[in-house]
C-alpha positions as CSV (number, residue, x, y, z in Angstrom):
1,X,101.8,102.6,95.9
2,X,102.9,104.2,92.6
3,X,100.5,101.6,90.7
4,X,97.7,102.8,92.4
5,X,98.3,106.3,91.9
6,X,98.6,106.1,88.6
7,X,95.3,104.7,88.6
8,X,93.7,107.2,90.8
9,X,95.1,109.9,88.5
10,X,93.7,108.0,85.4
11,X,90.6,108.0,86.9
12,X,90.8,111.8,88.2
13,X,91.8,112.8,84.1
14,X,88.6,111.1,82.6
15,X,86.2,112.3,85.0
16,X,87.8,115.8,84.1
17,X,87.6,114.8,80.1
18,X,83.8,113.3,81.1
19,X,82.9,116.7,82.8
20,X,84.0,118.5,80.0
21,X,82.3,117.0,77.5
22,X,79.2,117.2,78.9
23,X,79.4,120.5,79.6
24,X,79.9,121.4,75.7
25,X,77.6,119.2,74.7
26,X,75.0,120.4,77.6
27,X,76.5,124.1,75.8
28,X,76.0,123.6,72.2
29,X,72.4,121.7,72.8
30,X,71.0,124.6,74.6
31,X,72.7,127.1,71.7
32,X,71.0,125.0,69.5
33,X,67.1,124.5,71.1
């Protein structure tokens, strides 16, 4: 049980990272043209 959620929070933390990043970099290439 704890093994899996562990992943399932992994998973839940880089779609959070991914979603970030791509909003600042969705950001900064519209700031920039």
């Amino acid at each position: 049980m704890y093994r899996n959620r562990d992943r399932f929070i992994k998973i839940v933390v880089w779609f959070v990272v991914i979603t970030m990043v791509l909003t600042v970099v969705a950001s900064l290439a519209s700031s920039i043209g």
